[in-house]
N, C-alpha and C positions, 0 to 999 in steps of 0.2 A: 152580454156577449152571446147570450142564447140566438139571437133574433136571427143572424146567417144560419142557422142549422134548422130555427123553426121555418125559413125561409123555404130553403133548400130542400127540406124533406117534402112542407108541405106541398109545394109548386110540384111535387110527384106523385102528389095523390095520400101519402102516407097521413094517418091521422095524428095530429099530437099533442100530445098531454104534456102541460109546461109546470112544472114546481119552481117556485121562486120564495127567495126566501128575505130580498131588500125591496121593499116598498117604493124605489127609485125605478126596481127594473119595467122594462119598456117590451120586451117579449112577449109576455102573455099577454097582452093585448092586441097580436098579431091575430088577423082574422083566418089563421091558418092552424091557429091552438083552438081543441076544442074544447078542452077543458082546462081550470088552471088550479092550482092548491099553494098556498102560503106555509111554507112550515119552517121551523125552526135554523134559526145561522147551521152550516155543516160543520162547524168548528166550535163555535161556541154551545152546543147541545149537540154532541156527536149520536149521541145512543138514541135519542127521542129522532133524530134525522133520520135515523136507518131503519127506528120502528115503525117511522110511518111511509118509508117507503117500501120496505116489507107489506104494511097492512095495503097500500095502494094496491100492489101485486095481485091482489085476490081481484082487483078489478080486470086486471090488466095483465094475466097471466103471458110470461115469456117473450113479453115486451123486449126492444133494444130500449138501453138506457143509456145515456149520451149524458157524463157529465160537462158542461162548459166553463166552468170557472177553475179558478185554483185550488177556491175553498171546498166545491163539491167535488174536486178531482182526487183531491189529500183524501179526505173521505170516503167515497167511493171504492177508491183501492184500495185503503187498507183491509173495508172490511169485502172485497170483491167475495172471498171465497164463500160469504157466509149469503150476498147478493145475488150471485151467478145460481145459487138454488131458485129465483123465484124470474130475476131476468137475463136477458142476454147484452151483459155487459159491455159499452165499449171504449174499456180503456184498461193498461196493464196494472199487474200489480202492483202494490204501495213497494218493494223492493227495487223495482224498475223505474216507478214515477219519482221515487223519494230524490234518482239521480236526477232529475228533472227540475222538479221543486225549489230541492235544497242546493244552491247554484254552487258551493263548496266543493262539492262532488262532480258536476257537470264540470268546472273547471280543471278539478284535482285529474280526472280519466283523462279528458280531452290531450292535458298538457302530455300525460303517462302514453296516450296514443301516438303522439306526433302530432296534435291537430293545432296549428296557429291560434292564439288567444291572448287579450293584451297583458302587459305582466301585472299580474296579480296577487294580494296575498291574505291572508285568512285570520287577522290578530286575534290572542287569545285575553290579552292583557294592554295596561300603555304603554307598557315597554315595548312590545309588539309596533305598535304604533309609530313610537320615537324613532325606534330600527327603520323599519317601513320607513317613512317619514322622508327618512334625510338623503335616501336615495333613487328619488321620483322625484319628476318633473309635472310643475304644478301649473295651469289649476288639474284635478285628478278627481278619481271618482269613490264615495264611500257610497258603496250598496248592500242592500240587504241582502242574507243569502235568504229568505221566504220574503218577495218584496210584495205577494197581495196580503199578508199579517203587517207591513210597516206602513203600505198605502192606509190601513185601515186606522189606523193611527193618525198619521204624519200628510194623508193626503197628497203624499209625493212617495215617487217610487225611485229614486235617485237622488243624493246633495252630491252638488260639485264644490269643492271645497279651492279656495288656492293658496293658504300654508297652511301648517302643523297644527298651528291652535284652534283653526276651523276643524279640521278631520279631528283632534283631538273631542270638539263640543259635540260632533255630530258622533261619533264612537261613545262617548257615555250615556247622548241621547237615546240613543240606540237599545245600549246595555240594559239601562235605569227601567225599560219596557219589555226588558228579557228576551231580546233579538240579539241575535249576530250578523255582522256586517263582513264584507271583501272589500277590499281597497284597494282601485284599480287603475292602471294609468289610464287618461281620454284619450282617446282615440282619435284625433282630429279630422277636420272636414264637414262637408254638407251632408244634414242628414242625405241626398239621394246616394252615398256612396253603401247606403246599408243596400241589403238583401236576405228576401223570405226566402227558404228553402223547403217545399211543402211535400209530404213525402207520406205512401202509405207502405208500411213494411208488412211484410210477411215469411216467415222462413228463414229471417234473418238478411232478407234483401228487400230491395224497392222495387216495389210492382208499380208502383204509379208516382211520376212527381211532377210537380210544380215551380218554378224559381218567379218570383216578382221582385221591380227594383222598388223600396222607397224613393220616395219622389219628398215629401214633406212627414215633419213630425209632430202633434202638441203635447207639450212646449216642445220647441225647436230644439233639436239637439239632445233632448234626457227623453223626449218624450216616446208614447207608440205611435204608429203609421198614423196618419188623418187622409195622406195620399200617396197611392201606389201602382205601380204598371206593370202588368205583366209583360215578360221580356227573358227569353231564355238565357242565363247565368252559367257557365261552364264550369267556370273556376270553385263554384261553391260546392259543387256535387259530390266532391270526392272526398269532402271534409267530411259534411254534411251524410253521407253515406257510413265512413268509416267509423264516424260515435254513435249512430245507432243502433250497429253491431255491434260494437264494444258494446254498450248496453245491453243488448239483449232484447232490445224494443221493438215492438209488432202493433199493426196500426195503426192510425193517422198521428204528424207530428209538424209542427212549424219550427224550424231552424234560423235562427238571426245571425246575421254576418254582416260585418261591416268593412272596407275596404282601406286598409292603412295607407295613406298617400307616399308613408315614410317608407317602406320598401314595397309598394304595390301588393300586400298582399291581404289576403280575406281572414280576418281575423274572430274567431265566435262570439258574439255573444250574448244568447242564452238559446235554452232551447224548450217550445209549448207542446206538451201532451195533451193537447187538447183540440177543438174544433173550438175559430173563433170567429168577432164578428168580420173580417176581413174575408172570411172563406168564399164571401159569395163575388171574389173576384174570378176567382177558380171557377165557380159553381157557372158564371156568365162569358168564361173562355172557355166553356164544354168540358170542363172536369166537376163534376157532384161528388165532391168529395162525401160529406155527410151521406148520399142516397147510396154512393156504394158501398162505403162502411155497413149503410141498412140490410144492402142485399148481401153483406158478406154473412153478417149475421144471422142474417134469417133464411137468405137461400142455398148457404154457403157456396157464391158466387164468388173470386177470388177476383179482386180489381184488374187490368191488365193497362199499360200504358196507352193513354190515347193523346191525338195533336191537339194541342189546344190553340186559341189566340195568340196573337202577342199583339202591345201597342195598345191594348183597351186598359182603363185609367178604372181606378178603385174611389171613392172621395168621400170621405165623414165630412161632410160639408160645414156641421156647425161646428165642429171642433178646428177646421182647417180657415174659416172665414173670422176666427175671434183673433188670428195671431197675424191677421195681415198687417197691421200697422206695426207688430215688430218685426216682421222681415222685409217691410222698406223703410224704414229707419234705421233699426240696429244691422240687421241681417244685410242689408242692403242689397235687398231682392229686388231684381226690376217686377215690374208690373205684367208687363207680357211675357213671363217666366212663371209668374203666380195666376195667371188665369188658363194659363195653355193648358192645363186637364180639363178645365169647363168649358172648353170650344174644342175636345178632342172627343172621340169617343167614351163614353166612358159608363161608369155604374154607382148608384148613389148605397152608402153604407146604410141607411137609414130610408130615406125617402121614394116612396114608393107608393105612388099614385091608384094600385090595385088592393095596397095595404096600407091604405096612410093611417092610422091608429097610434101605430109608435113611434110615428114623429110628432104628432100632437104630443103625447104622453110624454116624452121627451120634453117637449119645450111647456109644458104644464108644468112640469116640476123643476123645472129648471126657473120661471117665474115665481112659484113660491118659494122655494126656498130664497128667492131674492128679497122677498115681503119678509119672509120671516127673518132672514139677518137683519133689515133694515129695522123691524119691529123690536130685535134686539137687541141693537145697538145703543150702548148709553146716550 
């Protein structure tokens, strides 16, 4: 998820230093990292993570430090105070991110705001569940409330469930690995009815934002963006605006909305404190989110609204080209619906001709690990 930020910074001249901690990531082998360091999961070795990013420090005195995952964001913030001594941090504290995060919360304020959200609930037990259960319309959604701890597990970041004894297996699953889950009604429709809300706050307002529509998800429907278009969004902004002041949140932030066809309205849900790999759709309609973030930090430069594009097309190519045969089959996508971003204008997530290293890297790994299941396999 690094790779739009090393992108973004780098194409500005800025030097950078990429930490990486999954031997899968494709980042630091952008020819825009000048350096790269392997250090320990941010979750699973918390104290060994922050001492070596301490000890880096001495290279790299009052550096911005940009986490872009979930797992370095949890991280990051909690220990910011003890961080922000040696760099110049850019994301809020663990009290502010935790409502982020832990989706419990992001929901719990949202709904205390007024802010549309599908109906939702937070079991503590089966009984919880049973309740729940008998008065939702099925099939429905059981989620994590930390879904990068159950992706890392379960390899999926959502079960759709469609009665009681499926939500039932997927709630213990859950439990038995020491997660907690929300169980949510689905929201119906095509993924294009979502919407990013990309926003950088300051003061407790929006100096700069962004709206782009999902266009396609992988997997279809549970999954994140693989294609997306920037396209100014009205109706999300005032949602979108009103829970990051209820939070308290300052900084960049990606907001999700999705559109209920059942009474037309934008309903949340979740919300990313982070810079991700999607940003360089922004970053290619004339918003650098990432480089202004840099300059806020270091030149204390305050972002100010500027026009962006509309109609220019986002596209994780190999994550959007593996699921066309289920969206003309099942989905029952026409064909000239599924190619109209690759004959539009548009910007590839990944590939990139002046940097092509991590899309090799990308499909190098994506080839072994293919050898190695099949190696295996009984």
């Amino acid at each position: 998820m690094g790779l739009g930020v090393i992108r973004a910074l780098g194409s500005m001249g800025v030097p950078v230093i990429a930490v990486y901690y999954n031997r899968d990531d494709m980042g630091y082998v952008s020819r825009y990292v000048s350096e790269w360091f392997y250090f320990p999961h941010p979750e699973q070795d918390e104290s060994l993570f922050v001492e070596k990013l301490i000890d880096l420090a001495s290279r790299y005195p009052a550096s911005p430090l940009f986490p872009v995952s979930d797992e370095s964001l949890k991280t990051v913030s909690k220990h910011k105070a003890q961080l922000q001594k040696y760099f110049r941090v850019a994301c809020a504290e663990w009290e502010i991110v935790q409502q982020l995060i832990e989706k419990n919360y992001t929901y719990k304020l949202a709904a205390e705001e007024g802010i549309p959200i599908p109906k939702t609930a937070t079991p503590k037990s089966e009984e919880d569940i049973a309740s729940f259960g008998k008065n939702l319309e099925y099939p429905c959604l059981v989620k994590p409330v930390e879904s990068h701890r159950y992706y890392a597990l379960f390899r999926k970041k959502i079960v759709k469930v469609y009665n009681i004894d499926q939500m039932l297996a997927a709630y213990r699953q859950a439990a038995a690995a020491g997660l907690d889950v929300i169980l949510q009604e689905l929201i119906p429709g095509h993924d294009s009815q979502g919407v990013n809300y990309n926003s950088y706050f300051w003061d407790g307002e929006p100096v700069l934002e962004f709206t782009a529509q999902k266009v396609r998800s992988a997997p279809p429907e549970l999954g994140s963006p693989c294609v997306a278009r920037s396209q100014l969004v009205p109706e999300v902004l005032e949602s979108g605006r009103k829970l990051l002041k209820a939070m308290g949140y300052y900084g960049y932030s990606c907001s999700e909305f999705k559109l209920d066809p059942r009474d037309g309205v934008y309903k949340l849900m979740e919300v990313n404190g982070r810079h991700n790999l999607s940003t360089l759709l922004a970053v290619r309609c004339g918003l650098n989110f990432p480089w202004l973030h840099y300059r806020h930090l270091v030149e204390g430069v305050v972002p100010q609204q500027i026009a962006y594009r509309e109609g220019l097309y986002w596209i994780d190519m190999e994550r959007d080209l593996t699921y066309v045969p289920n969206r003309l089959f099942h989905k029952k996508d026409s064909m000239s619906r599924i190619i109209q971003p690759y004959v539009s204008p548009h910007t590839s997530a990944v590939f990139d001709i002046k940097d092509p290293k991590p899309f090799f890297k990308r499909y190098g790994d994506y080839v072994r690990k293919l050898f190695e299941r099949k190696n295996s396999a009984p």
